[in-house]
C-alpha positions as CSV (number, residue, x, y, z in Angstrom):
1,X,-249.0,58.9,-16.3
2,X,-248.9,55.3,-17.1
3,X,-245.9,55.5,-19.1
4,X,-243.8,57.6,-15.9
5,X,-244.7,54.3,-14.3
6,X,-243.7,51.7,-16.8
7,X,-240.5,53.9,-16.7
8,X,-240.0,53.9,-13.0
9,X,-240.4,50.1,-12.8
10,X,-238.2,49.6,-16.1
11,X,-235.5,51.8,-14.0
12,X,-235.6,49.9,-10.6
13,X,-235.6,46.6,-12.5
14,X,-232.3,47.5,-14.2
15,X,-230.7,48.7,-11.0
16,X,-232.1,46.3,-8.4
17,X,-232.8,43.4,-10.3
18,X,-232.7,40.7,-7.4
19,X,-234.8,42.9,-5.1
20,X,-237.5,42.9,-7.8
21,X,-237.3,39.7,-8.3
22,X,-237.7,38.4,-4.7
23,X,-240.8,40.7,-4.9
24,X,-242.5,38.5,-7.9
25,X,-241.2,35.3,-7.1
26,X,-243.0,35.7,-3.5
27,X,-246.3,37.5,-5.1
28,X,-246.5,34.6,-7.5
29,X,-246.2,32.4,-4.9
30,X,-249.0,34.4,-2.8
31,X,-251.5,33.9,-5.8
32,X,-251.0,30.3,-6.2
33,X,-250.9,29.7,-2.2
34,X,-254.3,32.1,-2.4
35,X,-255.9,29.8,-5.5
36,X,-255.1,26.6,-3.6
37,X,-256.6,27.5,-0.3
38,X,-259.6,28.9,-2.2
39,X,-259.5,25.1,-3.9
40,X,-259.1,23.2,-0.6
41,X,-262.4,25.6,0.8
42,X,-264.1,24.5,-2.2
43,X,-263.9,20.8,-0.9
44,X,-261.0,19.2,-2.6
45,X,-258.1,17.6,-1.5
46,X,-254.6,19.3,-0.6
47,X,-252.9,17.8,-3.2
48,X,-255.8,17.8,-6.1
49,X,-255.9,21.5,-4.7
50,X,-252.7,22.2,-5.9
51,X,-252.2,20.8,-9.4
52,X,-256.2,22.9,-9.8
53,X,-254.0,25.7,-9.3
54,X,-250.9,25.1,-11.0
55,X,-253.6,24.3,-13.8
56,X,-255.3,27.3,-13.1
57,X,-253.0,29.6,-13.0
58,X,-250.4,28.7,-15.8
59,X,-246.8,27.7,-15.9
60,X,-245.3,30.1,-13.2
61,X,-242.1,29.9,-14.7
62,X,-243.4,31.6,-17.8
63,X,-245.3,33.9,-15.8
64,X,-242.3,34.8,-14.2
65,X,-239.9,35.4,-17.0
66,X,-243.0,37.3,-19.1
67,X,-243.4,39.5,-16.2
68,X,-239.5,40.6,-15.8
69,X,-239.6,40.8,-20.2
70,X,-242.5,43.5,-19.4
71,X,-240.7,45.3,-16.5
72,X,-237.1,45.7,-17.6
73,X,-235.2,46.8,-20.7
74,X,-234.3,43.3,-21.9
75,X,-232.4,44.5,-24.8
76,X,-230.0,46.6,-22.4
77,X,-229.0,43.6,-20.9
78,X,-228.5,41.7,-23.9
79,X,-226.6,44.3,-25.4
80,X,-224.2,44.6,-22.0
81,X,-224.1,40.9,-21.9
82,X,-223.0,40.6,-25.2
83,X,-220.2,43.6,-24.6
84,X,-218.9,41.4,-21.9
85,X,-218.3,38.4,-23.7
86,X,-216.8,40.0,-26.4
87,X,-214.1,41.8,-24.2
88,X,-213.5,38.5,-22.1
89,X,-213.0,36.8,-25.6
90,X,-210.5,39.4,-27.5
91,X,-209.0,39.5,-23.9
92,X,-207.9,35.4,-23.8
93,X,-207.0,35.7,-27.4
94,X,-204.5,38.5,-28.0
95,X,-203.1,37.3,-30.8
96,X,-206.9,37.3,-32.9
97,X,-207.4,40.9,-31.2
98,X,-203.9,42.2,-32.6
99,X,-204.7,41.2,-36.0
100,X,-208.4,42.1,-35.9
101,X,-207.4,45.5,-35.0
102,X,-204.7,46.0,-37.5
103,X,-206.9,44.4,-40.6
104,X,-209.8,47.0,-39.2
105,X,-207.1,49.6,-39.3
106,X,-205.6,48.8,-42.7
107,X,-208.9,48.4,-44.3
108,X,-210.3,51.6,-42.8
109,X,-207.2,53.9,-43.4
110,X,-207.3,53.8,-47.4
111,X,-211.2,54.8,-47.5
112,X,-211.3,57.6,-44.6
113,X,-207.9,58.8,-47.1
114,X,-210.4,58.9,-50.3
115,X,-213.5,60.1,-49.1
116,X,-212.5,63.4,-48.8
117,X,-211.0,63.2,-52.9
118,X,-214.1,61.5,-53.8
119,X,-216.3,64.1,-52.4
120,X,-214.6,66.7,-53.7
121,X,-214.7,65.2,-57.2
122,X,-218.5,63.9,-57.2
123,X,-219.3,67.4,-55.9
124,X,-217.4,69.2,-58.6
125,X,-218.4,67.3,-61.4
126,X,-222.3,68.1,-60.2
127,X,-221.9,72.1,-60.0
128,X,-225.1,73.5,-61.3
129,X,-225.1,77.1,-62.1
130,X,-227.6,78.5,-59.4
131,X,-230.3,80.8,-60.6
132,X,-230.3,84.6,-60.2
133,X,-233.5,86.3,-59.6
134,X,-233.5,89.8,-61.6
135,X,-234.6,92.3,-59.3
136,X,-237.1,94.2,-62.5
137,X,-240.7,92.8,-62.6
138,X,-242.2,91.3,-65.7
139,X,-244.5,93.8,-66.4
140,X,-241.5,96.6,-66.6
C-alpha cells in the first residue's frame, strides 16, 4: 500500500505543484516555529532560540528541495522542460530548423532505402537447411 501512496503524492505533485508546495513550505515552517518555542521553554533567548533550531533542524532550503525530489517525478519535468526549450529555440531560428530537418531527412532517407536490401541479403546468404524429423523410430 505504500507504493499506491508514493504514487498518489507523486500524481498531485505533478498536477498541483504550488498547492503542495504551500503545504511544505508552511509545515517546515511549523517544525522550526515548534523547535524554537520548545528552545525559548528551555530557557534561552529568542534569538539564540532560533539559530538552535535552524542548527537543529538543518538547512530548510535543502530540506525543502529534497522533499519535493522525493514527492514528484523530477525527471518528467526535466524532460518537459527541456522539450520546451528546444521548440522555443528551433522556433527563433528557422533558418537552423530548415536545414536540421532536411540534413535529418537526407541522411535518414538513403538507410531506411537499404535496410530492406540489406536484410534481404544478410538473411539469404544465412539460409540453413532446417532439419526434418523422419516420422520411423530408430528401433524400426
Amino acid at each position: 500500500m505504500r507504493w499506491l501512496t508514493q504514487l498518489a503524492i507523486r500524481t498531485k505533485m505533478l498536477f498541483g505543484r504550488g498547492v503542495h508546495s504551500a503545504r511544505l513550505d508552511d509545515e517546515l515552517r511549523f517544525h522550526l516555529e515548534r523547535q524554537v518555542a520548545e528552545n525559548i521553554a528551555a530557557g534561552m533567548s529568542a534569538e539564540e532560540a532560533r539559530y538552535a533550531a535552524l542548527r537543529a533542524f538543518g538547512n530548510p532550503a535543502l530540506t525543502r528541495e529534497q522533499t519535493r525530489t522525493t514527492w514528484s517525478w523530477s525527471w518528467i519535468e526535466s524532460v518537459s522542460s527541456d522539450l520546451r526549450y528546444g521548440v522555443r529555440m528551433l522556433w527563433h531560428s528557422p533558418g537552423f530548423t530548415l536545414i536540421a530537418v532536411l540534413v535529418m531527412a537526407l541522411a535518414s532517407a538513403p538507410m531506411s532505402r537499404s535496410s530492406p536490401w540489406c536484410a534481404a541479403c544478410c538473411s539469404s546468404r544465412c539460409r540453413m537447411p532446417i532439419p526434418t524429423v523422419s516420422s520411423r523410430s530408430a528401433s524400426g
